[in-house]
mmCIF entry with sequence, helices, sheets and N, C-alpha, C, O atoms, coordinates in Angstrom:
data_MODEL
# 
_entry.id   MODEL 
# 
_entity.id                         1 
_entity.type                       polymer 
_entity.pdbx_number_of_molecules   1 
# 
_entity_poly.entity_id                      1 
_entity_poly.type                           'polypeptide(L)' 
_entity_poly.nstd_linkage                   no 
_entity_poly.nstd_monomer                   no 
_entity_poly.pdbx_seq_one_letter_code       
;(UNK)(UNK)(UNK)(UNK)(UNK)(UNK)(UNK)(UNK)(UNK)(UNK)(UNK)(UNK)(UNK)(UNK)(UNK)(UNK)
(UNK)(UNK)(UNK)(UNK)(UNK)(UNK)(UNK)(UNK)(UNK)(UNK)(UNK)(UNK)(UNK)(UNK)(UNK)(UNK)
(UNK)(UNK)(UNK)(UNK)(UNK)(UNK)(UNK)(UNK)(UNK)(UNK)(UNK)(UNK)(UNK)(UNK)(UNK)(UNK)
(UNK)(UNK)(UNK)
;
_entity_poly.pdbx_seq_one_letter_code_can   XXXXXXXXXXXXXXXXXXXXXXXXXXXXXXXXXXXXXXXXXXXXXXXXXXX 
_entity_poly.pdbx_strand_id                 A 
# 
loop_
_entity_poly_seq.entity_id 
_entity_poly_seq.num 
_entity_poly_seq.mon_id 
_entity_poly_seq.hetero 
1 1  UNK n 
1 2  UNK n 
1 3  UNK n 
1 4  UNK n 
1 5  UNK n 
1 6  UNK n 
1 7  UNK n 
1 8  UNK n 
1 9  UNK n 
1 10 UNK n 
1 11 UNK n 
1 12 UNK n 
1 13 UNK n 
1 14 UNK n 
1 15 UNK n 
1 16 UNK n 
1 17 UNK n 
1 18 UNK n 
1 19 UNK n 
1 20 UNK n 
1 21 UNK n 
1 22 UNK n 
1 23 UNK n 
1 24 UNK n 
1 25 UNK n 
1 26 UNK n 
1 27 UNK n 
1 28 UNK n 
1 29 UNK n 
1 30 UNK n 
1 31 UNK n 
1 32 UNK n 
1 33 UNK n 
1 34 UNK n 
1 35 UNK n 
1 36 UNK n 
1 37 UNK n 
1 38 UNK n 
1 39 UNK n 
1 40 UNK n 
1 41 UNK n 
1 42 UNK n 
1 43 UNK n 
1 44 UNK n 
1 45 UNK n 
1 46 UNK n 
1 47 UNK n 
1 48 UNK n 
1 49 UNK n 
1 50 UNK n 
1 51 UNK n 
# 
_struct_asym.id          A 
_struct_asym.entity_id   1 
# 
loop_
_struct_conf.conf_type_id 
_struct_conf.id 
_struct_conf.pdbx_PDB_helix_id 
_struct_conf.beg_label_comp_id 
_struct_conf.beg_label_asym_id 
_struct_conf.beg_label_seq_id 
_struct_conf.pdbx_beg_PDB_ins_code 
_struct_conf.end_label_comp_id 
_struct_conf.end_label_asym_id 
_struct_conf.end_label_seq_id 
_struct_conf.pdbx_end_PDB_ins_code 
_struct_conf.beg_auth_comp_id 
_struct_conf.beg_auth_asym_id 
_struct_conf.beg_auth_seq_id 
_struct_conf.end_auth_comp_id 
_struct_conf.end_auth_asym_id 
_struct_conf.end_auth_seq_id 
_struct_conf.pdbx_PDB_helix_class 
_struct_conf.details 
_struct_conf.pdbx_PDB_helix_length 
HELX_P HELX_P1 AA1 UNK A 2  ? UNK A 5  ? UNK A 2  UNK A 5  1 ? 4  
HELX_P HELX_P2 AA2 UNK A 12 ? UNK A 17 ? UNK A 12 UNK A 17 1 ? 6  
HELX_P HELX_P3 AA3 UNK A 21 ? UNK A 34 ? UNK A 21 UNK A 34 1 ? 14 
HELX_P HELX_P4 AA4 UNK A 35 ? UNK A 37 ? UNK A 35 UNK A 37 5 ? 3  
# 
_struct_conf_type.id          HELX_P 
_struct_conf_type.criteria    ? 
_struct_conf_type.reference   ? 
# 
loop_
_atom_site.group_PDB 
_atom_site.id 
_atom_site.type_symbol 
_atom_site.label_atom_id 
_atom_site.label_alt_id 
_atom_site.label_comp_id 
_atom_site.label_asym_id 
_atom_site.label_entity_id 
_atom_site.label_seq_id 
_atom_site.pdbx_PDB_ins_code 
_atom_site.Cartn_x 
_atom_site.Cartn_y 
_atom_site.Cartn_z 
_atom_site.occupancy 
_atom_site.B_iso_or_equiv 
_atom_site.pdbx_formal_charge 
_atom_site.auth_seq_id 
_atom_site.auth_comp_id 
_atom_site.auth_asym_id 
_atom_site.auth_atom_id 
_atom_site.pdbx_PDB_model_num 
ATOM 1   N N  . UNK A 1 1  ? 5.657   13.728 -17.893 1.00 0.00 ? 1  UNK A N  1 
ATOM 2   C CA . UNK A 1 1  ? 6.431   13.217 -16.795 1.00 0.00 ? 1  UNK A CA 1 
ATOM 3   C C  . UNK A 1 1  ? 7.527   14.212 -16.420 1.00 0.00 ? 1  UNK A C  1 
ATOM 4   O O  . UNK A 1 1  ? 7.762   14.431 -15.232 1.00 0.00 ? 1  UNK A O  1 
ATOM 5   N N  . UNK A 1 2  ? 8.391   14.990 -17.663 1.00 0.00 ? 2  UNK A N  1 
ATOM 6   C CA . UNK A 1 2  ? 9.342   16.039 -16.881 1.00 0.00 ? 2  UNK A CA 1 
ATOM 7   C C  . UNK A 1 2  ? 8.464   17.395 -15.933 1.00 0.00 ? 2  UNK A C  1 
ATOM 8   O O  . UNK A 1 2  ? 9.060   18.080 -15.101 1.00 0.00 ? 2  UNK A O  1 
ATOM 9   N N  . UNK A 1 3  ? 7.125   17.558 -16.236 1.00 0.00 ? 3  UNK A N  1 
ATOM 10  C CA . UNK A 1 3  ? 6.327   18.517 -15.523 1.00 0.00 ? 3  UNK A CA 1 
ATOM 11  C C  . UNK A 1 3  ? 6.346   17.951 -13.973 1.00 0.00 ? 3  UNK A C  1 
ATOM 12  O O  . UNK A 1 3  ? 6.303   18.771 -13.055 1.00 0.00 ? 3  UNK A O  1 
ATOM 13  N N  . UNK A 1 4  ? 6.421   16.306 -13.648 1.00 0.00 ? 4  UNK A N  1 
ATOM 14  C CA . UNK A 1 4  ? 6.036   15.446 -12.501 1.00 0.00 ? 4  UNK A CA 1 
ATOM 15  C C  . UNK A 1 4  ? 7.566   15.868 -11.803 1.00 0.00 ? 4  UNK A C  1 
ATOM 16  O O  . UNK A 1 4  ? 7.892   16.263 -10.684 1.00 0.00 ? 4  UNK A O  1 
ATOM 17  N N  . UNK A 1 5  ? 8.187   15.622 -12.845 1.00 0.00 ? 5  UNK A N  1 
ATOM 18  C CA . UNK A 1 5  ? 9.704   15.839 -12.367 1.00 0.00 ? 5  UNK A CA 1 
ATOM 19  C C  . UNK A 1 5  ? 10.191  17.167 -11.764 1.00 0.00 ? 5  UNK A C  1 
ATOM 20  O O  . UNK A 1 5  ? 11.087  17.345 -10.939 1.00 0.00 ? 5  UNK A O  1 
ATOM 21  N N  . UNK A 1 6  ? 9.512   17.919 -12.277 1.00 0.00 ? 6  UNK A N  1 
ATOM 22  C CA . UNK A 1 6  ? 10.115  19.204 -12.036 1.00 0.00 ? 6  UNK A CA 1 
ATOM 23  C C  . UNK A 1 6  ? 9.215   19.971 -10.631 1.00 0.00 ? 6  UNK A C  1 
ATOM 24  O O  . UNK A 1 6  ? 9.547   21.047 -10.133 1.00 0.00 ? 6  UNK A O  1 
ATOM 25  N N  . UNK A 1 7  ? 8.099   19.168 -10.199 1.00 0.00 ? 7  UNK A N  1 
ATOM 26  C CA . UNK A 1 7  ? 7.250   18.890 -8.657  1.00 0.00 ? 7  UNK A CA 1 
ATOM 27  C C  . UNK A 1 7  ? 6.245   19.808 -9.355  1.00 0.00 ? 7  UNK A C  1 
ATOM 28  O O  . UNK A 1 7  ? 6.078   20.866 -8.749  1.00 0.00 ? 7  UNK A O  1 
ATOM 29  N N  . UNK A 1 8  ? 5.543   19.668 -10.466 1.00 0.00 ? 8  UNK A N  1 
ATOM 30  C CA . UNK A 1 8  ? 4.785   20.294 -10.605 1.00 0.00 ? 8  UNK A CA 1 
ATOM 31  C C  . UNK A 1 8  ? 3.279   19.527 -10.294 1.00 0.00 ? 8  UNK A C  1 
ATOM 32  O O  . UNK A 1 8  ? 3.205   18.356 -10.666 1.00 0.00 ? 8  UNK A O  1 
ATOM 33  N N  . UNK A 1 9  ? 2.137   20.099 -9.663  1.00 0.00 ? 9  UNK A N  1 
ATOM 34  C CA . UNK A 1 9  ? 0.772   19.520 -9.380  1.00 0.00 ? 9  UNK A CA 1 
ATOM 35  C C  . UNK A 1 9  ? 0.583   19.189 -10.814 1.00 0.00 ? 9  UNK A C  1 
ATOM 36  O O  . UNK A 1 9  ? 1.084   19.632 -11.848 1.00 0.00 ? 9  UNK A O  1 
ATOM 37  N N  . UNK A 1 10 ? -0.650  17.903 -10.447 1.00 0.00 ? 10 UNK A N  1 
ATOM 38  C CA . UNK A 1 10 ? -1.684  17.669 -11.485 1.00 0.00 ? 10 UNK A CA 1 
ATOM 39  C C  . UNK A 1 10 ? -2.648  18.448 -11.512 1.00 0.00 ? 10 UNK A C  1 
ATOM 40  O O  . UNK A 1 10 ? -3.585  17.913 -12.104 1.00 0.00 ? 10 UNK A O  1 
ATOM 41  N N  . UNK A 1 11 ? -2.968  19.813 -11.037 1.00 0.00 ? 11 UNK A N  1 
ATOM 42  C CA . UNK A 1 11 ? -3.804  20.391 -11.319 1.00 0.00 ? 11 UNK A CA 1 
ATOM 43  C C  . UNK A 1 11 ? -2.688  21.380 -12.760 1.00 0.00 ? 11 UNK A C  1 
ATOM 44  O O  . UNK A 1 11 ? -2.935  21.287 -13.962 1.00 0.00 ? 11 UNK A O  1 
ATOM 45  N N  . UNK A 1 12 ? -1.759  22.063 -12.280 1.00 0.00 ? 12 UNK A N  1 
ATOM 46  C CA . UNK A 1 12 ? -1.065  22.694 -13.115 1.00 0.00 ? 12 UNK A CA 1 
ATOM 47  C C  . UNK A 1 12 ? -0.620  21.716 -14.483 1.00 0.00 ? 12 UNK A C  1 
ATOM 48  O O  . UNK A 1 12 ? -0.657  22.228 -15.602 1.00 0.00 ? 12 UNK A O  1 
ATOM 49  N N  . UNK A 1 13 ? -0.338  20.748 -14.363 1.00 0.00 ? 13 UNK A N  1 
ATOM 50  C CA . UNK A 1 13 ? 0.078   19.949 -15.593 1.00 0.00 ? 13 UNK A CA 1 
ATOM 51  C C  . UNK A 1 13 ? -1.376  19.813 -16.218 1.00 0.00 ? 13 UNK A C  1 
ATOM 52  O O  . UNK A 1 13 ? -1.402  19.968 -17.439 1.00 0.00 ? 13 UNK A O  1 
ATOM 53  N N  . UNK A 1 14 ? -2.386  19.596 -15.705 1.00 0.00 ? 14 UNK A N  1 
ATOM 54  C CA . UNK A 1 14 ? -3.475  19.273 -16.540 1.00 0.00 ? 14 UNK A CA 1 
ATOM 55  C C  . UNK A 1 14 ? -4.111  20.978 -17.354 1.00 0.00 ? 14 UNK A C  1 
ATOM 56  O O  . UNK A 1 14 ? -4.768  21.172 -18.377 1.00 0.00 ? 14 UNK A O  1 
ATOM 57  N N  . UNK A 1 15 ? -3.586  21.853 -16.413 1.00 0.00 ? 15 UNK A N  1 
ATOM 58  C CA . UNK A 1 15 ? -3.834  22.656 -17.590 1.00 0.00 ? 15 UNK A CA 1 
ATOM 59  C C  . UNK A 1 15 ? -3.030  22.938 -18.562 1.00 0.00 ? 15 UNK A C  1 
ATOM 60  O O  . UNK A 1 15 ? -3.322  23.120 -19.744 1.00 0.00 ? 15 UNK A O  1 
ATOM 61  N N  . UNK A 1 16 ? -1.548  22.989 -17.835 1.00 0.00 ? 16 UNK A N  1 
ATOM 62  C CA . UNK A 1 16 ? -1.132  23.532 -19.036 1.00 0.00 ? 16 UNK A CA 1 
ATOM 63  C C  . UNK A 1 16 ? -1.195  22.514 -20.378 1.00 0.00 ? 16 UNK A C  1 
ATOM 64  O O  . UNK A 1 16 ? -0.927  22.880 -21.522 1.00 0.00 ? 16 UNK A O  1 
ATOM 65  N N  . UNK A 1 17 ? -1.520  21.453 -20.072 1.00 0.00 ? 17 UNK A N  1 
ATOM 66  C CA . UNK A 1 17 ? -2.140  20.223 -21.220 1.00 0.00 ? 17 UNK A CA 1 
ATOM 67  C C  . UNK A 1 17 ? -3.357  20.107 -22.056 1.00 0.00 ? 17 UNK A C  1 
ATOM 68  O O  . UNK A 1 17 ? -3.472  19.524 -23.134 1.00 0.00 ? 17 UNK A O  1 
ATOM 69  N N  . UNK A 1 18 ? -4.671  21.075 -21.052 1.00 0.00 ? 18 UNK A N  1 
ATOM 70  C CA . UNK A 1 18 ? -5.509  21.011 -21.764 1.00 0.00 ? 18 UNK A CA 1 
ATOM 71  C C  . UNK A 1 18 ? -6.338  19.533 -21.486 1.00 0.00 ? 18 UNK A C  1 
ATOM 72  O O  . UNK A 1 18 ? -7.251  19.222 -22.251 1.00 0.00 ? 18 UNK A O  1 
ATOM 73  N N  . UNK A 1 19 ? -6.017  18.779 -20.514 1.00 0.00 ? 19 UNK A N  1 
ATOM 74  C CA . UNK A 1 19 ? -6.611  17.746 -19.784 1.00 0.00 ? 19 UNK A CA 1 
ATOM 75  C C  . UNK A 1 19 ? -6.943  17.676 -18.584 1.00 0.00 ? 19 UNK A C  1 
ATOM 76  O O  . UNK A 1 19 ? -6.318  18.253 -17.694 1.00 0.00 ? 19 UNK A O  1 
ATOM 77  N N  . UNK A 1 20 ? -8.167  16.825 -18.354 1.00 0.00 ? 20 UNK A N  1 
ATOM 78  C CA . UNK A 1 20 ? -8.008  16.808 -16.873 1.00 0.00 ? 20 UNK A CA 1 
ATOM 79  C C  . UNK A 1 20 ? -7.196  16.393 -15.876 1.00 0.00 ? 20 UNK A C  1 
ATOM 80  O O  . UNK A 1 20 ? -6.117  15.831 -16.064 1.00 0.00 ? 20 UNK A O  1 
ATOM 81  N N  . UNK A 1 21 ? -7.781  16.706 -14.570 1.00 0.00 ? 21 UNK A N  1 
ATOM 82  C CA . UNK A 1 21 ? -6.748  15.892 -13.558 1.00 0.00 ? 21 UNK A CA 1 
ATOM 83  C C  . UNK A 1 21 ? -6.557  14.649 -13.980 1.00 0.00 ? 21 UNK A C  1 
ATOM 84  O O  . UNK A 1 21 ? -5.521  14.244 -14.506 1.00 0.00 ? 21 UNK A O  1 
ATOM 85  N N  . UNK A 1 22 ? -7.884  13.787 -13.691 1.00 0.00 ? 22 UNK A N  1 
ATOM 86  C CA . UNK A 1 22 ? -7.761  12.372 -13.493 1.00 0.00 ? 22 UNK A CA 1 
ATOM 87  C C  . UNK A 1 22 ? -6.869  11.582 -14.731 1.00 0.00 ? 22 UNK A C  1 
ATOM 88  O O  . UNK A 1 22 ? -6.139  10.619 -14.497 1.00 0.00 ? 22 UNK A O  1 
ATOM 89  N N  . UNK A 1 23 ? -7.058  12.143 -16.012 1.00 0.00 ? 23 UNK A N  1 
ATOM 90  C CA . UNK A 1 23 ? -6.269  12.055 -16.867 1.00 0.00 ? 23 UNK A CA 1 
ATOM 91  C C  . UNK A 1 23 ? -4.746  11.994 -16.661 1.00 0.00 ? 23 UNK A C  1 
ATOM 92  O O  . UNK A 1 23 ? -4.074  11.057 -17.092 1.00 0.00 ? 23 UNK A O  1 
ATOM 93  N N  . UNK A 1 24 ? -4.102  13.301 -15.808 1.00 0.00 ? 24 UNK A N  1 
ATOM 94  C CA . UNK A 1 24 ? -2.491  13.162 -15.372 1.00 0.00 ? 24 UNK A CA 1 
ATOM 95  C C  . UNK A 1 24 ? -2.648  12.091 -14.433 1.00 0.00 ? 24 UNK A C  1 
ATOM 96  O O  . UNK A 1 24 ? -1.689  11.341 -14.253 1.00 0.00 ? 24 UNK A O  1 
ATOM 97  N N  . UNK A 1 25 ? -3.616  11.930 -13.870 1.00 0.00 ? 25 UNK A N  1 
ATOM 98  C CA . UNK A 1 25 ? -3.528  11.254 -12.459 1.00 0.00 ? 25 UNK A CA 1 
ATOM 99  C C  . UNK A 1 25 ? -3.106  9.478  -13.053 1.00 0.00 ? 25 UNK A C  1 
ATOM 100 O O  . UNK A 1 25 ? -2.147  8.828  -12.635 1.00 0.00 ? 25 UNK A O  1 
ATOM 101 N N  . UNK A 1 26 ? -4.138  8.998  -14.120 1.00 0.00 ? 26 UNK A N  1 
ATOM 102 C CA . UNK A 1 26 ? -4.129  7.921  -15.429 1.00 0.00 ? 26 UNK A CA 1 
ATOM 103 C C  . UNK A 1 26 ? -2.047  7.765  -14.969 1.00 0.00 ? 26 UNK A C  1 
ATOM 104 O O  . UNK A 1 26 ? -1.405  7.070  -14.182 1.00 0.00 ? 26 UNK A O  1 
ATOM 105 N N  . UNK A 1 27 ? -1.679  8.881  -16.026 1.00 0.00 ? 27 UNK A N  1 
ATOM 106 C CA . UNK A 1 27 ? -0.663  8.712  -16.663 1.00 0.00 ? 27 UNK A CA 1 
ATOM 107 C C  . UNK A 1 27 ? 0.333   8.492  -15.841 1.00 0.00 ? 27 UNK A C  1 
ATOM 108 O O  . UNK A 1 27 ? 0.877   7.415  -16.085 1.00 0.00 ? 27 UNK A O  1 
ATOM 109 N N  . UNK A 1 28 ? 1.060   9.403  -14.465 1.00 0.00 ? 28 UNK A N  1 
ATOM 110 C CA . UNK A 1 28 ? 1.365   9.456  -13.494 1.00 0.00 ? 28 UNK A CA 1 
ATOM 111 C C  . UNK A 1 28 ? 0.991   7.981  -12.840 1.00 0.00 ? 28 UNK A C  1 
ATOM 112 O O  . UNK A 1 28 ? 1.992   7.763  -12.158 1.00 0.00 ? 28 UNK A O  1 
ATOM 113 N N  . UNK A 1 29 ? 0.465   7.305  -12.737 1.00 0.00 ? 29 UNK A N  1 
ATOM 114 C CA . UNK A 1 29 ? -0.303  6.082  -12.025 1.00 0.00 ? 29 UNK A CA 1 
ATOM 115 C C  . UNK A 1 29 ? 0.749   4.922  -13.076 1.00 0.00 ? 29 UNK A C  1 
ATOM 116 O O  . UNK A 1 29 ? 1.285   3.968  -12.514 1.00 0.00 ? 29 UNK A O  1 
ATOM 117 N N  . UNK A 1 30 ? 0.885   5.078  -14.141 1.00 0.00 ? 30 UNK A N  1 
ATOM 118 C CA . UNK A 1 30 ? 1.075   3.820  -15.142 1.00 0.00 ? 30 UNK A CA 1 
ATOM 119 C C  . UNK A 1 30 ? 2.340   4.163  -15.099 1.00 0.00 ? 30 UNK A C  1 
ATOM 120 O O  . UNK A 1 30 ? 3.083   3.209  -14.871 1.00 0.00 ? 30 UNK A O  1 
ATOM 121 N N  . UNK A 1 31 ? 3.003   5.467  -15.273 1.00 0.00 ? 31 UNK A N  1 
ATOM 122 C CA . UNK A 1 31 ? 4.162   5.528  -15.109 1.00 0.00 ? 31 UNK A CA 1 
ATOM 123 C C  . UNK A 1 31 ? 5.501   4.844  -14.202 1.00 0.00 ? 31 UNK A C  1 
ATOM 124 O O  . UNK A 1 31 ? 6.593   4.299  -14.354 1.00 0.00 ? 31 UNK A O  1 
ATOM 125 N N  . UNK A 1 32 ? 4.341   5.409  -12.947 1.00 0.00 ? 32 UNK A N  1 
ATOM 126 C CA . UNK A 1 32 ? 4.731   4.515  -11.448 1.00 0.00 ? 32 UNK A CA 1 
ATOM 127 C C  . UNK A 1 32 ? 4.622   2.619  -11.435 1.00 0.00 ? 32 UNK A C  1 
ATOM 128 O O  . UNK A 1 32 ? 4.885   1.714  -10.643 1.00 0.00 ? 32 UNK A O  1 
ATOM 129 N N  . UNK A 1 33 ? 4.364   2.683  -12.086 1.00 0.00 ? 33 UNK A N  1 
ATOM 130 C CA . UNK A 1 33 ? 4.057   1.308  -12.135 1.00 0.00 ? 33 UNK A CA 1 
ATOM 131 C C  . UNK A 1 33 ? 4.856   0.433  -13.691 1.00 0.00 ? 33 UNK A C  1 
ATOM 132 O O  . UNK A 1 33 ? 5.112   -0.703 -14.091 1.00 0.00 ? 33 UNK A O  1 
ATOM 133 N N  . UNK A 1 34 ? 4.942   1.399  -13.979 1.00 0.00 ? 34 UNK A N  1 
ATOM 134 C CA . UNK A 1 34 ? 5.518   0.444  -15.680 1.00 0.00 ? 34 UNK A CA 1 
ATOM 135 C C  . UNK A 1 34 ? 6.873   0.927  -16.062 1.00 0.00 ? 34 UNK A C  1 
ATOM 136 O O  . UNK A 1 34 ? 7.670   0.398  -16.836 1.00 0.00 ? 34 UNK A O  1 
ATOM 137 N N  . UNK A 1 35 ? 6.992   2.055  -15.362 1.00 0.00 ? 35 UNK A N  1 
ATOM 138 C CA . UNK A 1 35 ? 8.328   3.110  -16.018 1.00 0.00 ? 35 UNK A CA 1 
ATOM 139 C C  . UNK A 1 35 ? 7.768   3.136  -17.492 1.00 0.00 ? 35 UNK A C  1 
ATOM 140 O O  . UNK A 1 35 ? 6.561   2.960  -17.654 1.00 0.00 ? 35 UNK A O  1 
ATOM 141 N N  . UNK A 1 36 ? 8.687   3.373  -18.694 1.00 0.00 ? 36 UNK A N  1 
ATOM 142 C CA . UNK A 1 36 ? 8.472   3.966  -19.955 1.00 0.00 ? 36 UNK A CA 1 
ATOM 143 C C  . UNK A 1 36 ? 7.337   3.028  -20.938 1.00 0.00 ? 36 UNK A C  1 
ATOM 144 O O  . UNK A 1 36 ? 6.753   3.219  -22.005 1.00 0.00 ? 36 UNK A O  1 
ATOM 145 N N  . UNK A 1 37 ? 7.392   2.047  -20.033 1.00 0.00 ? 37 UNK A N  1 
ATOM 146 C CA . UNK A 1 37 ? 6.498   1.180  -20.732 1.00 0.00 ? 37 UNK A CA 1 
ATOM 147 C C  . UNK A 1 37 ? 4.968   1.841  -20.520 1.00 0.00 ? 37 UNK A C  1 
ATOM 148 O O  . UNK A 1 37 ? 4.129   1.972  -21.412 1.00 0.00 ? 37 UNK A O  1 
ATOM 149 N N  . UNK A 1 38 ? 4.830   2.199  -19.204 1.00 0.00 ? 38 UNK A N  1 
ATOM 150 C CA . UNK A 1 38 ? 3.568   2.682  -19.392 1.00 0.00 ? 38 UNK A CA 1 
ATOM 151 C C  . UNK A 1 38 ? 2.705   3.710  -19.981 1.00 0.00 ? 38 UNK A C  1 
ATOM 152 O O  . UNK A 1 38 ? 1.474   3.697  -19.992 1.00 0.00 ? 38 UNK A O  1 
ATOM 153 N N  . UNK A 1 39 ? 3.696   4.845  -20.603 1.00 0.00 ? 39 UNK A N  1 
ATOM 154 C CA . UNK A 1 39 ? 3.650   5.876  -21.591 1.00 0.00 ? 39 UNK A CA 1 
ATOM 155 C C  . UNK A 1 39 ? 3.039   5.279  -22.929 1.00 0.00 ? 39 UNK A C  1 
ATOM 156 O O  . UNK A 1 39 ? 2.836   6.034  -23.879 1.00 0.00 ? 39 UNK A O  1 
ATOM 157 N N  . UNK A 1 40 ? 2.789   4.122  -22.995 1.00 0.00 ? 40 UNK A N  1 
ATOM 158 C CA . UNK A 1 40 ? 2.253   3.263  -24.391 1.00 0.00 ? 40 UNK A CA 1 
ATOM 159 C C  . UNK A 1 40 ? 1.375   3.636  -24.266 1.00 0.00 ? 40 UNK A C  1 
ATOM 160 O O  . UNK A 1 40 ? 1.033   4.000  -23.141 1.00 0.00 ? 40 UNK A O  1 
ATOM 161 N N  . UNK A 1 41 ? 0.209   3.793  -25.761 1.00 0.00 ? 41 UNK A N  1 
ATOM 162 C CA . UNK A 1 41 ? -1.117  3.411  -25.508 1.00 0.00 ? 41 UNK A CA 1 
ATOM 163 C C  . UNK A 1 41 ? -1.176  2.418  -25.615 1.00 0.00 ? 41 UNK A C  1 
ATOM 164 O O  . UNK A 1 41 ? -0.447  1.710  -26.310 1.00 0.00 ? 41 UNK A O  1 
ATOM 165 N N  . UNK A 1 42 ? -2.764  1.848  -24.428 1.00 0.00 ? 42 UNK A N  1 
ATOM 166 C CA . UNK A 1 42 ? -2.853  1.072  -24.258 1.00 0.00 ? 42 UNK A CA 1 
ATOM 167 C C  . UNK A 1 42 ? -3.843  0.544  -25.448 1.00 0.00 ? 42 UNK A C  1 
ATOM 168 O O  . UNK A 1 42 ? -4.347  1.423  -26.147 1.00 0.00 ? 42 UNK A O  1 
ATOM 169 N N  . UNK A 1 43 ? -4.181  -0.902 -25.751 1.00 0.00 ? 43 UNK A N  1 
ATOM 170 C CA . UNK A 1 43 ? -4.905  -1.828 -26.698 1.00 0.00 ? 43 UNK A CA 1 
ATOM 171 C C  . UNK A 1 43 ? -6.115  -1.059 -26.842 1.00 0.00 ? 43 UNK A C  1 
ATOM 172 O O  . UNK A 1 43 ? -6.472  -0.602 -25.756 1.00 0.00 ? 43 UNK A O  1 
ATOM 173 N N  . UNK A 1 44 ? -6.878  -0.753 -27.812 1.00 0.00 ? 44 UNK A N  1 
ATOM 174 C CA . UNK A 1 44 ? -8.418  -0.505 -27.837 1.00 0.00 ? 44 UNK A CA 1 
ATOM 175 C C  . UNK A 1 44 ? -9.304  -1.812 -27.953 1.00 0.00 ? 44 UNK A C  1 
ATOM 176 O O  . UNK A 1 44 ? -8.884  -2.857 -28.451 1.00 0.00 ? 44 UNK A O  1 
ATOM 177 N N  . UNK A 1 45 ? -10.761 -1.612 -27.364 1.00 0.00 ? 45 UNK A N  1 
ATOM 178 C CA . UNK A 1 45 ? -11.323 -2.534 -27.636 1.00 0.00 ? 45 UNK A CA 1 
ATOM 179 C C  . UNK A 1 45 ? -11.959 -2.029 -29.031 1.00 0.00 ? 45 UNK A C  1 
ATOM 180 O O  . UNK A 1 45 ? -11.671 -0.931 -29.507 1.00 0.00 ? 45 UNK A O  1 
ATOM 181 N N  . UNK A 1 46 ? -12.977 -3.063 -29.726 1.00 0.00 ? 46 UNK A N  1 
ATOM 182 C CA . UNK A 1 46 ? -13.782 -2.871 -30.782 1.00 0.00 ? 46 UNK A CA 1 
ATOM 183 C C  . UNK A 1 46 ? -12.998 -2.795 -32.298 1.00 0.00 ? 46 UNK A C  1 
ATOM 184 O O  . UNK A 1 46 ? -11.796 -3.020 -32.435 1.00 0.00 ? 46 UNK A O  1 
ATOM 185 N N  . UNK A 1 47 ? -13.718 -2.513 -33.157 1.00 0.00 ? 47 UNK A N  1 
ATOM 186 C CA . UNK A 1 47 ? -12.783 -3.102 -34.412 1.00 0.00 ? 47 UNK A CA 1 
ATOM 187 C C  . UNK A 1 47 ? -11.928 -1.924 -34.532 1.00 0.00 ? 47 UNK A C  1 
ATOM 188 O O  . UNK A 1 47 ? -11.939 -0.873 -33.892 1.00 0.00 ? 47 UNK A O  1 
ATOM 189 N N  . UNK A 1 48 ? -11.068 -2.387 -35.643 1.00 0.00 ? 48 UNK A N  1 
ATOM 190 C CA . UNK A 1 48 ? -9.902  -2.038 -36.284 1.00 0.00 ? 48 UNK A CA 1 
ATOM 191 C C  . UNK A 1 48 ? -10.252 -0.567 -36.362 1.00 0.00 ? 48 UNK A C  1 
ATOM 192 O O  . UNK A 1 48 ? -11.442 -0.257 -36.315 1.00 0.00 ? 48 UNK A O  1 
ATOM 193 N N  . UNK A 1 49 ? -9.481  0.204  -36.458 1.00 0.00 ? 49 UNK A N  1 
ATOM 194 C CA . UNK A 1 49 ? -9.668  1.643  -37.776 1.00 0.00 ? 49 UNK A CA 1 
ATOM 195 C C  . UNK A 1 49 ? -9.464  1.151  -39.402 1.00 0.00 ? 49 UNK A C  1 
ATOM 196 O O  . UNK A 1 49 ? -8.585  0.311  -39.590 1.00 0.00 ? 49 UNK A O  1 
ATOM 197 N N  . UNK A 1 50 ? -10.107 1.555  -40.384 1.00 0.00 ? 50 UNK A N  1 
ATOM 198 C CA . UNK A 1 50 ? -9.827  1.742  -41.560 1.00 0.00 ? 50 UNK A CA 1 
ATOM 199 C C  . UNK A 1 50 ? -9.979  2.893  -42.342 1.00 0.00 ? 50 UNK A C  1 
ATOM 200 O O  . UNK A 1 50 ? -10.873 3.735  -42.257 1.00 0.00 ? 50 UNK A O  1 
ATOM 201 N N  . UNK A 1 51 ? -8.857  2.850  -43.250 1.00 0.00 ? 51 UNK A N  1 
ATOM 202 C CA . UNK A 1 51 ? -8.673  4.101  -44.036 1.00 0.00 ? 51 UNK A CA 1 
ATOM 203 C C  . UNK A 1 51 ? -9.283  3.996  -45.019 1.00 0.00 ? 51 UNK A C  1 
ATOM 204 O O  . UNK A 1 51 ? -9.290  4.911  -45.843 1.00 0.00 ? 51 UNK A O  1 
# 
């Protein structure tokens, strides 16, 4: 989000991340919509992890 801040594209943030667009596009999207809340991950479906 300080890359969003600083007017940088989602093409440039997704590389220098090593992700795709649609991926910043994801994050950027939830941001707008949740503020810091949306930086959470979100719930997985399917079972638990175990160690």
């Amino acid at each position: 989000m300080l890359d969003a801040a600083r007017g940088y594209s989602n093409t440039r943030i997704a590389r220098r991340l090593c992700v795709t667009e649609d991926t910043v596009r994801t994050w950027r999207g939830r941001f707008a919509r949740r503020r810091e809340a949306g930086l959470v991950d979100l719930p997985r479906s399917g079972r638990p992890r175990r160690i």
